[in-house]
MARBA-3410 file (N, C-alpha, C, O; in Angstrom, 1 decimal):
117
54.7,181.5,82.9,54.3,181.2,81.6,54.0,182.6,80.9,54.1,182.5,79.6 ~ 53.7,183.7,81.4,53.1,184.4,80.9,54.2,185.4,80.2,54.2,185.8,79.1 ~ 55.4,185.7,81.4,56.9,186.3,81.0,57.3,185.3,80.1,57.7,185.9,79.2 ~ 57.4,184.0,79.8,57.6,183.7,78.8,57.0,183.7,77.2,57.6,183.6,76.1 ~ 55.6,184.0,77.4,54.5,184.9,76.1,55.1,185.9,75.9,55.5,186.0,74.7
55.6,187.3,76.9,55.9,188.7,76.4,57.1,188.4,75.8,57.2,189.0,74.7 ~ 58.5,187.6,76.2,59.5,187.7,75.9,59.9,187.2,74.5,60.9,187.5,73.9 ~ 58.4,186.1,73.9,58.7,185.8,72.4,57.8,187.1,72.3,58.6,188.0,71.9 ~ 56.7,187.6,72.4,56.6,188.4,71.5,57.0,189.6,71.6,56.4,190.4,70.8 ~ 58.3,190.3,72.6,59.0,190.8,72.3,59.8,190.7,71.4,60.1,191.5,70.6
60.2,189.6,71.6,61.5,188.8,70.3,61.0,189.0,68.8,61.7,189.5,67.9 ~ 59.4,188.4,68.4,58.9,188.9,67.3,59.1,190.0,67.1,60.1,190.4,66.6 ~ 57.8,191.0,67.7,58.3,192.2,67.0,59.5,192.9,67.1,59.7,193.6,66.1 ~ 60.3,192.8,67.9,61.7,193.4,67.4,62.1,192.5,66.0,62.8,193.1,65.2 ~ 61.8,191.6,65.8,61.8,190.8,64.2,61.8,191.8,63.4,62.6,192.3,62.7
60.4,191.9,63.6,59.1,192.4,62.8,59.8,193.3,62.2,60.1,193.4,61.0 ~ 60.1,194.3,63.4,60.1,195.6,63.2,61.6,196.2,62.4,61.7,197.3,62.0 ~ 62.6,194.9,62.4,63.5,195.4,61.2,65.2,195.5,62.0,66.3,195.6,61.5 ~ 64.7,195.3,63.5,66.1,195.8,64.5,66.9,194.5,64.6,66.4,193.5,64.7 ~ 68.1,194.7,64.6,68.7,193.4,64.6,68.4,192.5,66.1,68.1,193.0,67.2
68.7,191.4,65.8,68.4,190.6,67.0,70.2,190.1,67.6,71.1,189.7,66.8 ~ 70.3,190.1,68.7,71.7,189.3,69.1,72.0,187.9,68.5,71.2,186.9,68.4 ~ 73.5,188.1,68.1,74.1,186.5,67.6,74.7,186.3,69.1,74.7,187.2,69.9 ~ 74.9,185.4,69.3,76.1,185.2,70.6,76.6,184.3,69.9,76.0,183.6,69.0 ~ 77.9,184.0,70.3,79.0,183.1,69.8,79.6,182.5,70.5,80.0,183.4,71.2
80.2,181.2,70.9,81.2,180.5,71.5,82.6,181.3,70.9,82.9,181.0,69.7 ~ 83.3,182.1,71.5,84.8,181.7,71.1,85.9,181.0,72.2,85.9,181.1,73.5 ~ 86.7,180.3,71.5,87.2,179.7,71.7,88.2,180.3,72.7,88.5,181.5,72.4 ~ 88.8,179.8,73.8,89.5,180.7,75.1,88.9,181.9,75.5,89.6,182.7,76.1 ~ 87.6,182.0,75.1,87.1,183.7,75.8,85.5,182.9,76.2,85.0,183.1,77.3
85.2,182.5,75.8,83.4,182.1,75.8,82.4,182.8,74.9,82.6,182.8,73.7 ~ 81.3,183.3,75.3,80.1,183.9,74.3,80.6,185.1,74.3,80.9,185.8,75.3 ~ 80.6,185.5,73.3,80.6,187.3,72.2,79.7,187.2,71.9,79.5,186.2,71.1 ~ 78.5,188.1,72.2,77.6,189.1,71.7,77.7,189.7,70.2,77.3,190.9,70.4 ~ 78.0,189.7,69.2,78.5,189.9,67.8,77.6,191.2,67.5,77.9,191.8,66.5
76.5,191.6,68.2,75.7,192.9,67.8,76.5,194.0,67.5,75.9,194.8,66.7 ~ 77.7,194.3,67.7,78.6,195.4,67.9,79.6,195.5,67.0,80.4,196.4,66.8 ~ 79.4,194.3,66.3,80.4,193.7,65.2,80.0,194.0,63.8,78.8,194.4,63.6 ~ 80.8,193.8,62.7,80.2,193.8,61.3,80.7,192.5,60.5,81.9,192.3,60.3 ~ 79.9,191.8,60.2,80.0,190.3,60.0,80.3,189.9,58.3,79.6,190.4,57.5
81.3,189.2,58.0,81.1,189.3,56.6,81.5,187.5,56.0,82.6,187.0,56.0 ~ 80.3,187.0,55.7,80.5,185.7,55.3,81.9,185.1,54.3,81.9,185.8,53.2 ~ 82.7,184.3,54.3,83.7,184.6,53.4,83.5,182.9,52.5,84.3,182.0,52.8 ~ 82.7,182.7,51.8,82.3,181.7,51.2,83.3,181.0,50.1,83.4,179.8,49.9 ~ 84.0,182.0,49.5,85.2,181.6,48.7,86.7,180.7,49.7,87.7,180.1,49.3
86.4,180.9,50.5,87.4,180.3,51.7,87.3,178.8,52.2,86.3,178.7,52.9 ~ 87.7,178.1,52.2,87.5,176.5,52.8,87.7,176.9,54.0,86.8,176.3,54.6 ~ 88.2,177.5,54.9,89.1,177.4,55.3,88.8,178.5,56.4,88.8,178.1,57.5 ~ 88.5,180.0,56.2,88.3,181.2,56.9,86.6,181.3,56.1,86.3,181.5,54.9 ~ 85.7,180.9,57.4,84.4,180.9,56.7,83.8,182.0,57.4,82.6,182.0,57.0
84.0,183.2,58.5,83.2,183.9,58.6,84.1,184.9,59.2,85.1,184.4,59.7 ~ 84.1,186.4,59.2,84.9,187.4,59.8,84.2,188.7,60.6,83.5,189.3,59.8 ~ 84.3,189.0,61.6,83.8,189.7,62.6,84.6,190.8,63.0,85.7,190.6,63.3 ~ 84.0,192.1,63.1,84.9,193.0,63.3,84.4,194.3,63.8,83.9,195.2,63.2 ~ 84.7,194.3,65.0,84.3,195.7,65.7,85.4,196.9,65.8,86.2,197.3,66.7
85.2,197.3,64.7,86.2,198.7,64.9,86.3,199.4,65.6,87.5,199.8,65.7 ~ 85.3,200.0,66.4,85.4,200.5,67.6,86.9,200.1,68.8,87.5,201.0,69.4 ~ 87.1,199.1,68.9,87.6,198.1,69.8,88.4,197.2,68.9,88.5,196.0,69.3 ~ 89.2,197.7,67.6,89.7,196.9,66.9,90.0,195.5,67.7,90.8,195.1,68.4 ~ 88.5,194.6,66.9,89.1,193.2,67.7,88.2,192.5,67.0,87.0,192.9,66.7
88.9,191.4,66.6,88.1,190.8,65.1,87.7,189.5,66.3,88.3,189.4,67.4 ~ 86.7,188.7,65.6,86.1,187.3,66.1,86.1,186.5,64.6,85.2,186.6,63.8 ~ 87.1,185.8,64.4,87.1,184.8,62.6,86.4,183.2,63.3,86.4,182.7,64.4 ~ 86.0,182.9,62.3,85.4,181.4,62.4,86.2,181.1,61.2,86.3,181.7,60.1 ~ 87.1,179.9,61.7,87.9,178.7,61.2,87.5,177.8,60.7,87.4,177.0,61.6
87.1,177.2,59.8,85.9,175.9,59.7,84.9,176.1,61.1,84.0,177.0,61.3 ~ 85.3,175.2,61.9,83.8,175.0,62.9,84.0,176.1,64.0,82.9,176.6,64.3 ~ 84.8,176.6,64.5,85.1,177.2,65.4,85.5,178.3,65.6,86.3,178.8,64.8 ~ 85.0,179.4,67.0,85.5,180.6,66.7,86.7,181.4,67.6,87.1,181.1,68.7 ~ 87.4,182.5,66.4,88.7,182.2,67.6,88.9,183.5,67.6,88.5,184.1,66.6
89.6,184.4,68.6,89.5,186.1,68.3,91.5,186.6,68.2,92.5,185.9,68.3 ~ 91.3,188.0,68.0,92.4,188.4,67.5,91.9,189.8,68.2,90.7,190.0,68.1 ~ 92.8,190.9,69.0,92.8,191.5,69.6,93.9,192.5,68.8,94.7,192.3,67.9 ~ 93.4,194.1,69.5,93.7,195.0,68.8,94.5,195.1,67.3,95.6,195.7,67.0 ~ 93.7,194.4,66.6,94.0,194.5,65.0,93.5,195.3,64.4,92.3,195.5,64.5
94.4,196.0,63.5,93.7,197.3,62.8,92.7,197.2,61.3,92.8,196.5,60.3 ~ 92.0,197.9,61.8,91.0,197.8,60.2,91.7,197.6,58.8,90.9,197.4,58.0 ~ 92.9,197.7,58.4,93.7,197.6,57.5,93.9,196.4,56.8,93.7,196.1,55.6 ~ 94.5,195.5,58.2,94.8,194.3,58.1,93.4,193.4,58.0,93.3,192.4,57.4 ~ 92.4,194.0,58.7,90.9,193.0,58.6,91.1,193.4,56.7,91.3,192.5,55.9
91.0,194.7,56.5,90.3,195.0,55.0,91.2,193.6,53.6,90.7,192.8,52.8 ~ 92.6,194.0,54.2,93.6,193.1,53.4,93.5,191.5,53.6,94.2,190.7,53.0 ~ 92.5,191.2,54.6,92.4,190.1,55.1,91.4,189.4,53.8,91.7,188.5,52.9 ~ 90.1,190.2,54.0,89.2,190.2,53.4,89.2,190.3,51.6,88.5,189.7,50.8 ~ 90.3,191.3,51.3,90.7,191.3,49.6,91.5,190.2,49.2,91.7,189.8,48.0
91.9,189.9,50.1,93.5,188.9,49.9,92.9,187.8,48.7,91.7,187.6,48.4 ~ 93.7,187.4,48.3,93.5,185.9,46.9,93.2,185.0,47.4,92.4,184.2,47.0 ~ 93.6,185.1,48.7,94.0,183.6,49.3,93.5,184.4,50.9,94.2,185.2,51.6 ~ 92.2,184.1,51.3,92.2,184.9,52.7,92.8,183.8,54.0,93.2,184.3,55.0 ~ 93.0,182.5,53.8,93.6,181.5,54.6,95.0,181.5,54.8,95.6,181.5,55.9
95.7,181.7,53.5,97.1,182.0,53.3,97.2,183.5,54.0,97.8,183.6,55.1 ~ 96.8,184.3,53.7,96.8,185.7,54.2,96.5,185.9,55.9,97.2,186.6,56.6 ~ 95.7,185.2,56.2,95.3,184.3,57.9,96.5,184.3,58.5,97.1,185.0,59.3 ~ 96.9,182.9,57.6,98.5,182.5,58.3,99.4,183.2,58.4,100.1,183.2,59.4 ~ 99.3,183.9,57.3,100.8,184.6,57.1,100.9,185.6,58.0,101.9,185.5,58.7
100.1,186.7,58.3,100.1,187.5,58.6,99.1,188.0,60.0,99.1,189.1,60.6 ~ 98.6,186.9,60.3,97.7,187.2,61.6,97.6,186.1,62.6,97.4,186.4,63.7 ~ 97.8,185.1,62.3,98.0,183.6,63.2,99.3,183.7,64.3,99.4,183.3,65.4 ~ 100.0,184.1,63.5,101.2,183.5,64.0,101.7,182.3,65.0,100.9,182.1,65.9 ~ 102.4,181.7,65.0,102.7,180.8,66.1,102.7,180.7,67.4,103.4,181.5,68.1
101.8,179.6,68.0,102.1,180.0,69.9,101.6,181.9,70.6,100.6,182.4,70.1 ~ 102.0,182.3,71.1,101.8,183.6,72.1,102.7,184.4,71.1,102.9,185.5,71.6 ~ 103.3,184.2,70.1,104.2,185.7,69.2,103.2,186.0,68.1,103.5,186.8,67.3 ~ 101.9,185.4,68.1,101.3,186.5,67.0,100.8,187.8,67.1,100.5,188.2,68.2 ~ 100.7,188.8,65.9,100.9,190.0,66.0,100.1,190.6,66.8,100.5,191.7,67.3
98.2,189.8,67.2,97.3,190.4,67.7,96.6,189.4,69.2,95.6,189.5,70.0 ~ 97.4,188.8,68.9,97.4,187.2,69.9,97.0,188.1,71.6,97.5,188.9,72.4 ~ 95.8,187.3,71.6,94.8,188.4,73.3,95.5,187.7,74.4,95.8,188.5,75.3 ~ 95.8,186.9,74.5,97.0,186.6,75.7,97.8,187.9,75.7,98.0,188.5,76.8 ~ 98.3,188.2,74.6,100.1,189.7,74.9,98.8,191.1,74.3,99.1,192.3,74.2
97.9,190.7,74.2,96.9,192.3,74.1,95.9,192.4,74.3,95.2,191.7,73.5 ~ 95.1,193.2,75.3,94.0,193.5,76.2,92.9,193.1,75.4,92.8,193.8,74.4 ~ 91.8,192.1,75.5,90.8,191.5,74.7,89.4,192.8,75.4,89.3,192.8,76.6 ~ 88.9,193.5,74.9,88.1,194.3,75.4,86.8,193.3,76.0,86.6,192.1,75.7 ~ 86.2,194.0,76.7,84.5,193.7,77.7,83.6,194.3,77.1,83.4,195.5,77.0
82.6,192.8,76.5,81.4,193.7,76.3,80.6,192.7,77.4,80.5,191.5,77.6 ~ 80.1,194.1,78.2,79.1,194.3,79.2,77.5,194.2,78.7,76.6,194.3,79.5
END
């Protein structure tokens, strides 16, 4: 009982104190991503592509699809940025980063999905 008192009020004041706290995320064929490492950008104009994640370090984006989250592997900041300006960021999705089956351009099956430890 008591490790569980310090651990919320560790949890508070790291609140408190301004430092971000961990998202973890379900993705979809990988499991929980840690998103701390990431830079998150709500995309509210989109039905369709509702949230976008992107660790440049490790070019490797984590997008939420409507309900679910699905990753993309060594993609360059370019394509996230054009993702993000696009008219149409769902059309822009398809066209250019989904691709069909195991031939998409960033598809983590055919390119090394990095480890966060």
């Amino acid at each position: 009982m008591c490790k569980v008192r310090l651990w919320i009020a560790l949890g508070l004041l790291t609140a408190w104190d301004g430092n971000a706290v961990a998202e973890m995320v379900d993705v979809k064929y990988r499991g929980p991503v840690d998103l701390s490492a990431f830079e998150c950008t709500d995309t509210p104009r989109s039905s369709f592509v509702r949230r976008v994640c992107y660790d440049a370090e490790q070019s490797y984006m984590v997008i939420k699809l409507q309900g679910a989250y699905y990753h993309y592997c060594e993609i360059d900041e370019q394509t996230v940025a054009a993702l993000l300006s696009a008219d149409s960021i769902g059309r822009f999705f398809n066209a250019h980063i989904k691709g069909t089956g195991s031939d998409g351009p960033f598809d983590c099956r055919t390119h090394p999905a990095p480890s966060y430890d």
